[in-house]
Each structure stands twice: as structure tokens, then as C-alpha cells.
N, CA and C atoms as a LAMMPS dump frame, in Angstrom:
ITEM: TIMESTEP
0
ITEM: NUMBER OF ATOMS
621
ITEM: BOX BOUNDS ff ff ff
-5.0000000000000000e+02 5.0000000000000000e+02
-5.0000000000000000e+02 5.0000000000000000e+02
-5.0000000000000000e+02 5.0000000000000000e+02
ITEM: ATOMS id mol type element x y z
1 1 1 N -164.172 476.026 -119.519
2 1 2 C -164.004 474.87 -120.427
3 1 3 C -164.871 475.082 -121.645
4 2 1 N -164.446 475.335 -123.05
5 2 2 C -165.239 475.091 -124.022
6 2 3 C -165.481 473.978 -124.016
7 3 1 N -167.269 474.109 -125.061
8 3 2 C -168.152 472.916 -125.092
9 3 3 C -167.544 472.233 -125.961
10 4 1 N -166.978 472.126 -127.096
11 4 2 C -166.536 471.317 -128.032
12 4 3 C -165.004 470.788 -127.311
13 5 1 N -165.187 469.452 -126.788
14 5 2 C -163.53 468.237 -126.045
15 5 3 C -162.884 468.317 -127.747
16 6 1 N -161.936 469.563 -127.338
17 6 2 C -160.565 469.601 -128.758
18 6 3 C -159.318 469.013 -128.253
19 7 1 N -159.04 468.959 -127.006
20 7 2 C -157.915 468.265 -126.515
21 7 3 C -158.014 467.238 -126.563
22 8 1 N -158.58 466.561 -126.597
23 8 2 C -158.504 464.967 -126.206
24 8 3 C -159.14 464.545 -127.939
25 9 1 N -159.263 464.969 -128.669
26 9 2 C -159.904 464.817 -129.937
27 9 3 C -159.674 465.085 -130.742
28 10 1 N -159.481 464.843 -132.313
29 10 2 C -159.41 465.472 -133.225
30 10 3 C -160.494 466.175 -134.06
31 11 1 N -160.802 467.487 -133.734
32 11 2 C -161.837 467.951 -134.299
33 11 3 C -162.136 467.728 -135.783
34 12 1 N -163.065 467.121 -136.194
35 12 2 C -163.688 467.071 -137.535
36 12 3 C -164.527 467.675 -138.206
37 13 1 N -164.796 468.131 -139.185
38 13 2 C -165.998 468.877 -139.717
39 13 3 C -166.897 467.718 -140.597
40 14 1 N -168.249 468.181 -140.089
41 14 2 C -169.263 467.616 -140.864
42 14 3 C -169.424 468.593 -141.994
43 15 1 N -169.287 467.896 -143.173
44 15 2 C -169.081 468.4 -144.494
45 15 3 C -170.592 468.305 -145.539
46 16 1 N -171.05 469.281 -145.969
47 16 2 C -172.419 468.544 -146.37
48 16 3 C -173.588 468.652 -145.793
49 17 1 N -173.872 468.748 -144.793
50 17 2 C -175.193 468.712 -144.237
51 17 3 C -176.066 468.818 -145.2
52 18 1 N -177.12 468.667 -145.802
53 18 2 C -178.319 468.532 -146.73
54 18 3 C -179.057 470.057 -146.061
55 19 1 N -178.824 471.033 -146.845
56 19 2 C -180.051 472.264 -146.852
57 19 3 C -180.82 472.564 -146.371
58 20 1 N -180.971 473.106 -145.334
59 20 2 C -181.849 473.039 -144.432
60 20 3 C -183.578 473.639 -144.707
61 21 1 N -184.529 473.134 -144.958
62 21 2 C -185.767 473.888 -145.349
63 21 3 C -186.818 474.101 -143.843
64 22 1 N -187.537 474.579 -144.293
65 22 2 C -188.428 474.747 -142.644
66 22 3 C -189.486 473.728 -142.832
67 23 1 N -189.556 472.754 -141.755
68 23 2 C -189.897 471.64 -141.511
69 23 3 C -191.56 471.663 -141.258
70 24 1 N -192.548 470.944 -142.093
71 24 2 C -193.508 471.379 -141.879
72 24 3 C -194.208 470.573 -141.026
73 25 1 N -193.534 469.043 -140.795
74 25 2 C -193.882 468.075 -139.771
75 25 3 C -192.802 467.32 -139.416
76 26 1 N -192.81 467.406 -138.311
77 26 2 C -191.661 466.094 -137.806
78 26 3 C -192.189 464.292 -138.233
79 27 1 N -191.105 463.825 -138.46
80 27 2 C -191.884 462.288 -138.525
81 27 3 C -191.761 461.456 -137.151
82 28 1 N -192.496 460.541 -137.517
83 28 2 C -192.431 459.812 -136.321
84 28 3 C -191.092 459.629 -135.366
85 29 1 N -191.254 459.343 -134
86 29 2 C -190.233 458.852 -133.421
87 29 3 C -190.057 458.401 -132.011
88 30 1 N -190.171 457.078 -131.611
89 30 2 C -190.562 455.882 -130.334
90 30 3 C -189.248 455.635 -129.714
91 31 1 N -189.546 455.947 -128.571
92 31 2 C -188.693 455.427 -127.636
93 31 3 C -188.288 453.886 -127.806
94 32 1 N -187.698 453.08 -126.857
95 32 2 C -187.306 452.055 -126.915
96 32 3 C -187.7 451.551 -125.931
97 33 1 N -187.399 450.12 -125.474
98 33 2 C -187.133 449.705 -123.959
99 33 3 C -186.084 450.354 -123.577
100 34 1 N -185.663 450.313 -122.236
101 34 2 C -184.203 450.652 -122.05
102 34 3 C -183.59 449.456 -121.642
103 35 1 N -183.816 448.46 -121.126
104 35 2 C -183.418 447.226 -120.614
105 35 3 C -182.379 446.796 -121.715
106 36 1 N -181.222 446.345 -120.749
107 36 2 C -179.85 445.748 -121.319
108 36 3 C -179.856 444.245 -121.715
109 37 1 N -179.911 443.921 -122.59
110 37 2 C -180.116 442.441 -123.465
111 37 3 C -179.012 442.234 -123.934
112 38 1 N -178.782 440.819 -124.275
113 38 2 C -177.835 440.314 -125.283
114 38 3 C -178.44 440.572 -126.44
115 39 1 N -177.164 440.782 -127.093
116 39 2 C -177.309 441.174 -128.555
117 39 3 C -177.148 439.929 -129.582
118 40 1 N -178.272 439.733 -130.325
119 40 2 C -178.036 438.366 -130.91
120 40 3 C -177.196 438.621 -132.182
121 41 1 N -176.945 439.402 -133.085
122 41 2 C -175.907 439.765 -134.088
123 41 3 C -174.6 439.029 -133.241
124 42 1 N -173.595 439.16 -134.357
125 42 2 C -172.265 438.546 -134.236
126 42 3 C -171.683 439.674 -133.525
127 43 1 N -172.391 440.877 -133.404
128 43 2 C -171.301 442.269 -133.178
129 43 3 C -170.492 442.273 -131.872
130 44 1 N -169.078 442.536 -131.655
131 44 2 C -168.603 442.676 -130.664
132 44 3 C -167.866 443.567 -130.267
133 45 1 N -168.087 444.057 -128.808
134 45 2 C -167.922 445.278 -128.405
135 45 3 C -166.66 445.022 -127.095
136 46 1 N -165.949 445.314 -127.907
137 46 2 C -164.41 444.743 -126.862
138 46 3 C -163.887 443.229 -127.224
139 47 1 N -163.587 442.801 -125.776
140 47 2 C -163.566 441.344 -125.881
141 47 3 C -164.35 440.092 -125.916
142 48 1 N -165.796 440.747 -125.639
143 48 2 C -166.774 439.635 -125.933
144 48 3 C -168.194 440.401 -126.569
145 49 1 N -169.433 439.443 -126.255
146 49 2 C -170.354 439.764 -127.28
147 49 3 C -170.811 441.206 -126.987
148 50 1 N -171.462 442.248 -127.914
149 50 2 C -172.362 443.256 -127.443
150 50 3 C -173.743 443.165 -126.412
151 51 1 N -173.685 443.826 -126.02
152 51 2 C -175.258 443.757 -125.625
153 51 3 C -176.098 445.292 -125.329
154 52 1 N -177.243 444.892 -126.084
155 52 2 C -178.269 446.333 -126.438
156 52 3 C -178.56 447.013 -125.154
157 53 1 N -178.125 448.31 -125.198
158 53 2 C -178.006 449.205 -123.61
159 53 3 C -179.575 449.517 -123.874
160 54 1 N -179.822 450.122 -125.435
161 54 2 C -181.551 451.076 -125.392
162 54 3 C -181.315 451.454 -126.894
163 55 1 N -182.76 451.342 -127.213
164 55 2 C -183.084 451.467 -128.577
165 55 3 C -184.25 452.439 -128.282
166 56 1 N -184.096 453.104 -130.047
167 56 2 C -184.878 454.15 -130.319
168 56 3 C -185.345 453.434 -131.797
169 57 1 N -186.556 454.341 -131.903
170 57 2 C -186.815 453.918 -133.668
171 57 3 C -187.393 455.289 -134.064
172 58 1 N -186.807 455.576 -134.974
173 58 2 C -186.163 456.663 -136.388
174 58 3 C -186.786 456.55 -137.36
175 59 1 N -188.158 457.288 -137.828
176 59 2 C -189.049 457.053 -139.032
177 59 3 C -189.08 455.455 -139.798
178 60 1 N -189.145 455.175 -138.111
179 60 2 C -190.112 453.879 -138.551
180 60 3 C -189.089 452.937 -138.375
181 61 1 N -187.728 452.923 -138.326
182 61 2 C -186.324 452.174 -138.701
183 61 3 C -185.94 452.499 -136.855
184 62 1 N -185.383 450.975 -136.406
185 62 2 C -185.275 450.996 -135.066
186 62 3 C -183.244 451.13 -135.215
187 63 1 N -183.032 452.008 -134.154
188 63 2 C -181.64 452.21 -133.932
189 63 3 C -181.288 451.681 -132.356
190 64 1 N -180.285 451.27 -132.036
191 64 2 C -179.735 450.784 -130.817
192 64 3 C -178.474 451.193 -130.672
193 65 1 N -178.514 450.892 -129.442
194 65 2 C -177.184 451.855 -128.859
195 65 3 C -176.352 450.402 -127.814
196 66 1 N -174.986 449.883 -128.212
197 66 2 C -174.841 448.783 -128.092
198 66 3 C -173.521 448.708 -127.23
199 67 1 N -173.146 447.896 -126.426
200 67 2 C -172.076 448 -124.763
201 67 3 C -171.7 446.766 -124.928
202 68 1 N -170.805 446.493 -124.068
203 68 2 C -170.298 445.611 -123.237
204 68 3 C -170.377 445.435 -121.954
205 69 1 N -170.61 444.743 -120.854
206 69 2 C -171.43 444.301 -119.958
207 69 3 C -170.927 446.121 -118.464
208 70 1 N -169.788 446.483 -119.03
209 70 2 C -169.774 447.803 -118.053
210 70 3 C -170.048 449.1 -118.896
211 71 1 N -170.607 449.31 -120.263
212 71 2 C -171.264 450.447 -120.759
213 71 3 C -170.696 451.064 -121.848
214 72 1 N -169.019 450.05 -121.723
215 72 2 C -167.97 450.534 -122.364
216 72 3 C -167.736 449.983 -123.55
217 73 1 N -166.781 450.474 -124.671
218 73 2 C -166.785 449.898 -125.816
219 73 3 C -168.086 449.903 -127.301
220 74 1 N -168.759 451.25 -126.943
221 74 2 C -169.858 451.293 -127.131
222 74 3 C -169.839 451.209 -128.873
223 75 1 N -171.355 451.089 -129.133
224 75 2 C -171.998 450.941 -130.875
225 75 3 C -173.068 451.737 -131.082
226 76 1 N -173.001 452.299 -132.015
227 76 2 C -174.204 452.647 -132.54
228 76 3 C -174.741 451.87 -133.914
229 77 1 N -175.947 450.951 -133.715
230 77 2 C -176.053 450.227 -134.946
231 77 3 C -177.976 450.857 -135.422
232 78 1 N -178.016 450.944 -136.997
233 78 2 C -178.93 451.344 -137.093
234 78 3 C -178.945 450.164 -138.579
235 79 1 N -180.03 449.204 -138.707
236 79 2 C -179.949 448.17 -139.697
237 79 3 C -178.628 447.294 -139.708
238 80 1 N -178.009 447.403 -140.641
239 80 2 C -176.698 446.715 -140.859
240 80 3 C -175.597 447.458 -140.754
241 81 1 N -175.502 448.559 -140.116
242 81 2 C -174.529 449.408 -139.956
243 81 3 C -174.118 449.315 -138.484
244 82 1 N -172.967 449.643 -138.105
245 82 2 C -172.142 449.318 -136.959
246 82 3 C -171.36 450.435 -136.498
247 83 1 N -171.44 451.369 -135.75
248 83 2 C -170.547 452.711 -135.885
249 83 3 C -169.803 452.791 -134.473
250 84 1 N -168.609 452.558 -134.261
251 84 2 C -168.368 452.853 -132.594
252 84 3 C -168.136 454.063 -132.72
253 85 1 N -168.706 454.446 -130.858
254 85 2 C -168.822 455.093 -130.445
255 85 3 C -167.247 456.164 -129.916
256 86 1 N -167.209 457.235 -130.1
257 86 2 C -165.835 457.634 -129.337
258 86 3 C -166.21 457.886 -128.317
259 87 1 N -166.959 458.83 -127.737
260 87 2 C -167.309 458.766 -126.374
261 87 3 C -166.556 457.843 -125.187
262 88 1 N -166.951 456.595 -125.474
263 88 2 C -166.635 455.532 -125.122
264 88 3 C -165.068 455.054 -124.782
265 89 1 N -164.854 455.336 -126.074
266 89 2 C -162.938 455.103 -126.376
267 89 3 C -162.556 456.368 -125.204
268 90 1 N -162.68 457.749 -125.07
269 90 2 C -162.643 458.636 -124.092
270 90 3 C -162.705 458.092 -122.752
271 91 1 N -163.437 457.243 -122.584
272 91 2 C -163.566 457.037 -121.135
273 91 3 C -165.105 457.035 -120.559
274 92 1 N -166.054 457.627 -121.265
275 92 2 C -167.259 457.564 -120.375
276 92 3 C -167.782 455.999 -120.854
277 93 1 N -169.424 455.707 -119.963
278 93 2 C -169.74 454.441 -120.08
279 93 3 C -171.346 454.612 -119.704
280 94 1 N -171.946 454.489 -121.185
281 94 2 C -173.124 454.65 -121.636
282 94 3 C -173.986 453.56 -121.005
283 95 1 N -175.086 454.338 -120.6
284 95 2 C -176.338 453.651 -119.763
285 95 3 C -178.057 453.601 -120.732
286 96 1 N -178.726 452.813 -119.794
287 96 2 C -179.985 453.293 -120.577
288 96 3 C -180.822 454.612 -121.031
289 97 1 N -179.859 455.619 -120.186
290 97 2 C -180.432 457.411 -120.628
291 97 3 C -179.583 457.868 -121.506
292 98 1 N -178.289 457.225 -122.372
293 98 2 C -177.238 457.318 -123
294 98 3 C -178.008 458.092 -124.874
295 99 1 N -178.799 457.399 -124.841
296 99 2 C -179.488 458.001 -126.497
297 99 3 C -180.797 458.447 -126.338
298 100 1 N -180.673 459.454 -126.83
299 100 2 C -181.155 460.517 -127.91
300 100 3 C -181.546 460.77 -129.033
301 101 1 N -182.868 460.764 -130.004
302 101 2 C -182.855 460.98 -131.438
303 101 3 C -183.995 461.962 -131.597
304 102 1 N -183.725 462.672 -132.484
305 102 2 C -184.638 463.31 -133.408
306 102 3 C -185.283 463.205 -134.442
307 103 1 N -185.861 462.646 -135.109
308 103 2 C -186.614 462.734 -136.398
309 103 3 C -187.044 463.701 -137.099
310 104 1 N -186.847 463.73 -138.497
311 104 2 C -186.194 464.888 -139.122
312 104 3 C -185.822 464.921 -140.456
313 105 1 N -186.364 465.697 -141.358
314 105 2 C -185.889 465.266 -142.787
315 105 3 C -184.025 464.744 -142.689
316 106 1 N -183.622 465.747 -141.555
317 106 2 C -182.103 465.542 -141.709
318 106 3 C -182.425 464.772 -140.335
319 107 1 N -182.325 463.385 -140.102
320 107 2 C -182.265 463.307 -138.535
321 107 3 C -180.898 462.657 -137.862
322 108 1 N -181.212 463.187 -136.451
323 108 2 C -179.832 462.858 -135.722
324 108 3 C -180.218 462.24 -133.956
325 109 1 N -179.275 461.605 -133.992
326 109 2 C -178.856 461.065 -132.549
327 109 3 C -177.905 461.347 -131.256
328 110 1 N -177.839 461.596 -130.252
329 110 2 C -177.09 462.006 -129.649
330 110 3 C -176.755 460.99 -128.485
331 111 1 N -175.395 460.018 -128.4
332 111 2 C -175.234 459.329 -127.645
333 111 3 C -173.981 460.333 -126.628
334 112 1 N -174.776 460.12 -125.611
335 112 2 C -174.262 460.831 -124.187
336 112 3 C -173.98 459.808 -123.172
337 113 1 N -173.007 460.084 -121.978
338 113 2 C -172.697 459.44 -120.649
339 113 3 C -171.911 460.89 -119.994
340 114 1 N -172.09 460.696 -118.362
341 114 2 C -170.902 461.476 -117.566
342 114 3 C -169.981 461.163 -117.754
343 115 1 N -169.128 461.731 -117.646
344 115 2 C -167.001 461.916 -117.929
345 115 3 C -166.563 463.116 -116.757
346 116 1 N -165.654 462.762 -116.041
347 116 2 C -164.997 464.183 -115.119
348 116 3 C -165.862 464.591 -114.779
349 117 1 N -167.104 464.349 -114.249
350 117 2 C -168.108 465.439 -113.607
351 117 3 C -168.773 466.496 -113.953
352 118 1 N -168.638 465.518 -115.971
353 118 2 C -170.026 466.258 -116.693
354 118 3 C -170.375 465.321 -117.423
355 119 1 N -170.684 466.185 -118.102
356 119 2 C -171.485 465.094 -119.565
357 119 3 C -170.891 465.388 -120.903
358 120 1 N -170.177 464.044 -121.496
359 120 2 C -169.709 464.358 -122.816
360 120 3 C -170.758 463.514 -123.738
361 121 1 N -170.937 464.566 -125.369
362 121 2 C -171.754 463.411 -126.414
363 121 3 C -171.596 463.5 -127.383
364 122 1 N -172.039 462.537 -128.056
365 122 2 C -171.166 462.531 -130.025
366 122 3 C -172.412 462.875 -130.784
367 123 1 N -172.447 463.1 -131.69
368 123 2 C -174.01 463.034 -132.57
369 123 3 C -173.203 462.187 -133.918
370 124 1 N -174.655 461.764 -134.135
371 124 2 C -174.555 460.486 -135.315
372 124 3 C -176.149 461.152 -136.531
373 125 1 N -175.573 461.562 -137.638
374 125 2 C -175.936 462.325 -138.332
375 125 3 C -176.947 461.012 -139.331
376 126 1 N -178.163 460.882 -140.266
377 126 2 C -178.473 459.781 -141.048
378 126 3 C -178.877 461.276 -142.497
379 127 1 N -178.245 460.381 -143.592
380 127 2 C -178.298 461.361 -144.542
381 127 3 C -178.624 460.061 -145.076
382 128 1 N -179.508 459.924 -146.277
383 128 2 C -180.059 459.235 -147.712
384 128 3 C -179.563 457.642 -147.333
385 129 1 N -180.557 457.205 -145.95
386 129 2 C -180.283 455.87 -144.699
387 129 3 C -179.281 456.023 -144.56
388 130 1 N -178.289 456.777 -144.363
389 130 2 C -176.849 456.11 -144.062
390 130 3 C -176.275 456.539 -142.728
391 131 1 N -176.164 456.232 -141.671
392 131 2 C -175.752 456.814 -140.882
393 131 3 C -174.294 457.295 -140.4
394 132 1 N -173.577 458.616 -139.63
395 132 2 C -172.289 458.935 -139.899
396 132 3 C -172.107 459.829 -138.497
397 133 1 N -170.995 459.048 -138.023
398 133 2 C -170.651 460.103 -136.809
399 133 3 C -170.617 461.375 -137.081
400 134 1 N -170.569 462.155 -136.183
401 134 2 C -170.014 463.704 -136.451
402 134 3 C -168.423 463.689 -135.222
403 135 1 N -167.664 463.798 -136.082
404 135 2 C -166.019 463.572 -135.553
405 135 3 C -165.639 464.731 -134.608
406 136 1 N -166.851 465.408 -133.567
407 136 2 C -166.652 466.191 -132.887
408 136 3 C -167.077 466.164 -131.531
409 137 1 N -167.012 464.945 -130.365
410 137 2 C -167.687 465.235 -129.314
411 137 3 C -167.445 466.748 -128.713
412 138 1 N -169.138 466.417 -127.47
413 138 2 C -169.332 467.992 -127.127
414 138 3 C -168.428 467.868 -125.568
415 139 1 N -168.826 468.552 -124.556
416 139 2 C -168.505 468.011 -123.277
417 139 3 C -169.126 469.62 -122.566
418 140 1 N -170.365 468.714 -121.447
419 140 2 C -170.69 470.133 -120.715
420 140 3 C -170.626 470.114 -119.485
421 141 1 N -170.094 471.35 -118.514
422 141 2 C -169.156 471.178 -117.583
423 141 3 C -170.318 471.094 -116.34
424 142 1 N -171.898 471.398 -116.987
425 142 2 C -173.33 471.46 -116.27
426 142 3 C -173.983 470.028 -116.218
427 143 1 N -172.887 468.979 -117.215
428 143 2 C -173.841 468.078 -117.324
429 143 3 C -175.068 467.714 -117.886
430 144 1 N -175.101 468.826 -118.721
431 144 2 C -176.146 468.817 -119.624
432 144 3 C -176.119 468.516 -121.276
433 145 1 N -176.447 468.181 -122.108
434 145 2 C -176.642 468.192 -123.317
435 145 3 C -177.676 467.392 -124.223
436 146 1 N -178.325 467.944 -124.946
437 146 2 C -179.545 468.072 -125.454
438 146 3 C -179.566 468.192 -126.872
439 147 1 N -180.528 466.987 -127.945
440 147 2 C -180.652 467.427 -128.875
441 147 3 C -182.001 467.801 -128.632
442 148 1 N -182.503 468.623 -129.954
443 148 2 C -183.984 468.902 -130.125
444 148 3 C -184.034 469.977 -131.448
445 149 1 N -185.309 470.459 -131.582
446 149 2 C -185.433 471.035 -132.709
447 149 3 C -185.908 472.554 -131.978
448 150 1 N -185.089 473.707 -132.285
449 150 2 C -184.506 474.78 -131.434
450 150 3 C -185.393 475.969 -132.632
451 151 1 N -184.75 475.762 -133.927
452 151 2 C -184.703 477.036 -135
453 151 3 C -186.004 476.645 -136.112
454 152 1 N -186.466 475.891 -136.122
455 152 2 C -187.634 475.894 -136.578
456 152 3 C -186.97 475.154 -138.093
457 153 1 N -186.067 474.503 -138.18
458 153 2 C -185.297 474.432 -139.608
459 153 3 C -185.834 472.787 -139.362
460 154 1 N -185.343 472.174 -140.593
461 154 2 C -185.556 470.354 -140.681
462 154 3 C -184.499 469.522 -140.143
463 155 1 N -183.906 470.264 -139.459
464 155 2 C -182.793 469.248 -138.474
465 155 3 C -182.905 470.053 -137.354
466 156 1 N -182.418 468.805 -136.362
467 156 2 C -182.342 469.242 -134.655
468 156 3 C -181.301 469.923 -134.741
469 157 1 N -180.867 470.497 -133.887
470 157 2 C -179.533 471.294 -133.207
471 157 3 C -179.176 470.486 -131.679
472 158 1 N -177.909 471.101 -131.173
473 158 2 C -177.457 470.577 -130.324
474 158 3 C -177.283 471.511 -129.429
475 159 1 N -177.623 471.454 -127.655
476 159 2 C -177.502 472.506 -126.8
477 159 3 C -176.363 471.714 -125.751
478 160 1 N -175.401 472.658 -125.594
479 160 2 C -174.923 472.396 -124.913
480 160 3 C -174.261 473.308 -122.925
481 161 1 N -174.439 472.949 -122.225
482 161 2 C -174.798 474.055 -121.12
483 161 3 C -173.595 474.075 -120.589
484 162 1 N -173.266 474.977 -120.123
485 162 2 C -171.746 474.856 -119.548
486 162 3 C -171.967 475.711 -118.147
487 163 1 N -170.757 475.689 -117.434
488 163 2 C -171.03 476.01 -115.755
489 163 3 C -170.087 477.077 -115.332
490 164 1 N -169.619 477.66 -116.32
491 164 2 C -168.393 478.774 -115.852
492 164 3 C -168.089 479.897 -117.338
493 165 1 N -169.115 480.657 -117.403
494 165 2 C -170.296 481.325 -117.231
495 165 3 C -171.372 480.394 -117.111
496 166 1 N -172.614 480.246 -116.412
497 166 2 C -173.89 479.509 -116.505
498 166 3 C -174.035 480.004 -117.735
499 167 1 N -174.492 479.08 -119.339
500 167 2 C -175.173 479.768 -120.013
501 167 3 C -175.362 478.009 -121.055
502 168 1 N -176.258 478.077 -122.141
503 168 2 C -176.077 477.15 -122.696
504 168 3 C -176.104 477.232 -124.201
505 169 1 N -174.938 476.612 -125.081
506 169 2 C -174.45 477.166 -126.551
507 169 3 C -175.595 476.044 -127.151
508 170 1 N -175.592 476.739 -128.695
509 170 2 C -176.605 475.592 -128.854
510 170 3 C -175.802 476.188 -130.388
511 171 1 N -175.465 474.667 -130.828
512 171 2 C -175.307 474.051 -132.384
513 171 3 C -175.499 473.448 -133.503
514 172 1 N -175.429 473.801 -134.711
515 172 2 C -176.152 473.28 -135.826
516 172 3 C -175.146 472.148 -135.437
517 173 1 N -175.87 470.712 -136.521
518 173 2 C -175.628 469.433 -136.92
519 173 3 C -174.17 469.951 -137.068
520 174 1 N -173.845 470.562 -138.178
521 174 2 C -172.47 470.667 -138.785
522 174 3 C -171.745 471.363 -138.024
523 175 1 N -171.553 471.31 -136.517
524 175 2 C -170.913 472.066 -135.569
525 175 3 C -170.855 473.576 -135.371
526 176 1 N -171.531 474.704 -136.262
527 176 2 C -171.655 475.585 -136.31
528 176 3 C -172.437 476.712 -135.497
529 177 1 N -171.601 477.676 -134.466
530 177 2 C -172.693 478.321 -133.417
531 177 3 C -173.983 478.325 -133.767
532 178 1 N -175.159 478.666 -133.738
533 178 2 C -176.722 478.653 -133.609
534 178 3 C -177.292 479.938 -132.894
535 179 1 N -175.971 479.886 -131.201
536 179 2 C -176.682 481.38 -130.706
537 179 3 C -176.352 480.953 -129.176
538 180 1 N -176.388 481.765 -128.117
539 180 2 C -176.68 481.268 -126.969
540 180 3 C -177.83 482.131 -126.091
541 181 1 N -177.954 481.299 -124.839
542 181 2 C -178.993 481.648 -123.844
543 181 3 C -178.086 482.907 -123.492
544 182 1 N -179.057 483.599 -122.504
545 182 2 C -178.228 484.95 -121.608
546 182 3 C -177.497 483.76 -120.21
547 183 1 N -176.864 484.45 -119.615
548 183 2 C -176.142 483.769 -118.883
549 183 3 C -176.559 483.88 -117.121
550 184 1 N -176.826 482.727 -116.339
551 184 2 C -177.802 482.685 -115.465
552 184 3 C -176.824 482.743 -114.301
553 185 1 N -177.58 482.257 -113.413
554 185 2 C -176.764 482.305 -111.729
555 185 3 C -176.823 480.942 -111.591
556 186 1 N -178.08 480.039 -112.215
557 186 2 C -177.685 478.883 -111.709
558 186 3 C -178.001 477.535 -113.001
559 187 1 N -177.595 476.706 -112.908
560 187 2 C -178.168 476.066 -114.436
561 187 3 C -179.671 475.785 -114.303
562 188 1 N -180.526 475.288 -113.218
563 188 2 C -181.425 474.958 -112.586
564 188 3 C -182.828 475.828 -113.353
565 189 1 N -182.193 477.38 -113.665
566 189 2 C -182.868 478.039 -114.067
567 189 3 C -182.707 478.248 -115.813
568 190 1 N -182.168 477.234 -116.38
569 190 2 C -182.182 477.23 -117.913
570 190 3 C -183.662 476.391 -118.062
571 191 1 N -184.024 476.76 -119.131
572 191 2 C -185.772 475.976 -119.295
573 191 3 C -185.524 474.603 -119.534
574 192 1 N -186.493 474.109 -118.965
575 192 2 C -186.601 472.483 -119.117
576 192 3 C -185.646 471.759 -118.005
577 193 1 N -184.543 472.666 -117.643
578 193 2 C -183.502 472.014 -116.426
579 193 3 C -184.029 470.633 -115.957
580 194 1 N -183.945 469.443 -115.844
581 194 2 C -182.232 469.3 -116.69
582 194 3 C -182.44 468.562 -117.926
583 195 1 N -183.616 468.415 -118.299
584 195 2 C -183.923 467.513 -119.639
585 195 3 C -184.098 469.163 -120.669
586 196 1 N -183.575 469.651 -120.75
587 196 2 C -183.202 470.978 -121.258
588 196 3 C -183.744 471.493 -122.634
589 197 1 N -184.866 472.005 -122.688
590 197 2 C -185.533 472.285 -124.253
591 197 3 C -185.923 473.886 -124.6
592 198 1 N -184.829 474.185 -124.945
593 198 2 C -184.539 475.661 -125.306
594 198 3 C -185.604 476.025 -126.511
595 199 1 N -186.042 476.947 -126.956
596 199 2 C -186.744 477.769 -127.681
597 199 3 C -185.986 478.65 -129.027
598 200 1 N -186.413 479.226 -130.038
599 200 2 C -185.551 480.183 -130.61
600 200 3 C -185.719 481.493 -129.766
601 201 1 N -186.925 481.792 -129.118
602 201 2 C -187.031 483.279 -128.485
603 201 3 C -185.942 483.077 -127.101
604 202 1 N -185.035 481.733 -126.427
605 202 2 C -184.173 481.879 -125.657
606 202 3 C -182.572 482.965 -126.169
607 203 1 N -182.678 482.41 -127.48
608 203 2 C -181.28 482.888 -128.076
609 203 3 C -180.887 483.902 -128.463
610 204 1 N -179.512 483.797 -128.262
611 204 2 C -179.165 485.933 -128.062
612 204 3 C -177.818 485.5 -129.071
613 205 1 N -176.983 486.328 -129.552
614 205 2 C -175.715 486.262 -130.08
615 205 3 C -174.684 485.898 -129.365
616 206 1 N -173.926 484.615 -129.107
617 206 2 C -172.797 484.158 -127.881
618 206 3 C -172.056 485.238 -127.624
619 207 1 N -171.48 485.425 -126.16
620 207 2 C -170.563 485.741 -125.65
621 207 3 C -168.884 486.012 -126.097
């Protein structure tokens, strides 16, 4: 199974990405609660109100990741912005381990859930405050996927692990290979397994 879900999706390109320079500090970046609340905004996620699955805060600016009472119908809201989720529309159903962010001159988010007996996830890109899906979920057949900062550049990348070869691809923001791991016997033995935080000295030229 390739990592990038093209069947069920219309693949999009992130157009633009902002230049990547070598990052000389990361900025801040706080977890959330994870606890599921009503959402006091008007926003609604299906047929009735939203409610906040787990929030992160993003150089200083708090982002939430927003459901309907079974996980489904999901949001990504960061200020006054409102972005649904596809993931969601797919079929999976986002929990309190569902987001992911990086902080980052270029920073990004990665909202994840299981699907079919892995893990599919979207990334949500913030360029000059604005935040913007990337029109490409991933899907890994290991159940794994991971943002983090891999190449030493001012944006995270995206790893994604797959189970048939064991190995795990890892991608720029703008969907573009990055490189992969050598290919293992078991996923268990990729670094960090299963909260997964690859290195640049992991990466070899893909398969």
C-alpha cells in the first residue's frame, strides 16, 4: 500500500511552500488539555454543536481540533478560521491523541485517527497566520505517522511507516520524498517506535 490514500482522494499539491532556511530556533509550542468540551463558538460539526476533542498552542496562538460527540465530522480551528477535516469525511474518528503540531518559521499540524487497521493523516500547513489544508492525506499500513523536524530545515516533515516492506517514508510539507529509513523486520525497531522520531543520519535514498 502506498503512503499517500490516492484512491479514495483527490491528490492535491501544496503550491508555494515559503523557502526553506535552516532554522536556528524552534518557537514555542504547548500541548493542550486533551479533555472533550463543548465548544462555545456557533461552529457545527454535522448535525449538532462541535465540541473541542484537544488543543495545541502554536507560537503563542492556541489551535483546536474540533468533533462531534463520536470523533466524527471533524475541524480544525485556529482563531477565526474553521477548516474541516477530510480524514474524517473518509471515515476515521479523531480522539484526544488525534493532533500534532510543530512550530516553525513554516509551521504545521498533523491531524491523525486509525482507518482499516492503520493510521490515516492530513497536515494543515500556517503560512503569514493563515492556516491551509494540504489536499493530500497520508495512510500508514504500521499505524504510524509522525510530524517532526527530521532535515534540520524551518519546517517539520512528515514520516510515514508502512508494513509491507517495514520501512518509514518521510515527506516535505509540499508532499515531496525527503528520503527513507533502510527497511526492518519489524516496525518496533524504527527509532522512537511508536511515537516515531527519525533523525537525518536515519535516511537513505527510497526504494
Amino acid at each position: 500500500m502506498t503512503a499517500v490514500v490516492a484512491a479514495v482522494v483527490t491528490v492535491g499539491a501544496l503550491g508555494g511552500v515559503a523557502s526553506l532556511r535552516a532554522r536556528d530556533q524552534a518557537p514555542r509550542l504547548e500541548a493542550g488539555a486533551p479533555a472533550m468540551t463543548p465548544q462555545s463558538a456557533a461552529a457545527e460539526c454535522g448535525d449538532g454543536p462541535c465540541r473541542t476533542v484537544t488543543t495545541q498552542t502554536v507560537n503563542g496562538a492556541q489551535v483546536s481540533l474540533l468533533a462531534d460527540e463520536q470523533g466524527a465530522n471533524g475541524r480544525f480551528q485556529a482563531g477565526g478560521q474553521l477548516v474541516q477535516t477530510s480524514i474524517t469525511e473518509l471515515g476515521a474518528r479523531v480522539d484526544a491523541s488525534s493532533l500534532s503540531c510543530v512550530a516553525a518559521s513554516v509551521s504545521a499540524c498533523l491531524v491523525s485517527a486509525p482507518l482499516n487497521g492503520g493510521r490515516i493523516g492530513e497536515v494543515l500547513v500556517e503560512q503569514d497566520g493563515e492556516w491551509n489544508s494540504v489536499d493530500k492525506p497520508y495512510f500508514s499500513g504500521a499505524g504510524a505517522i509522525a510530524l517532526n523536524n527530521i532535515t534540520g530545515t524551518d519546517a517539520p516533515e512528515i514520516t510515514v511507516v508502512e508494513s509491507a516492506p517495514v520501512l518509514a517514508r518521510v515527506y516535505t510539507l509540499a508532499g515531496a520524498p525527503a528520503g527513507c529509513t533502510k527497511k526492518y523486520t519489524y516496525a518496533s525497531q524504527i527509532r522512537g517506535w511508536p511515537n516515531v522520531r527519525l533523525t537525518a543520519a536515519d535516511l537513505r535514498a527510497c526504494p
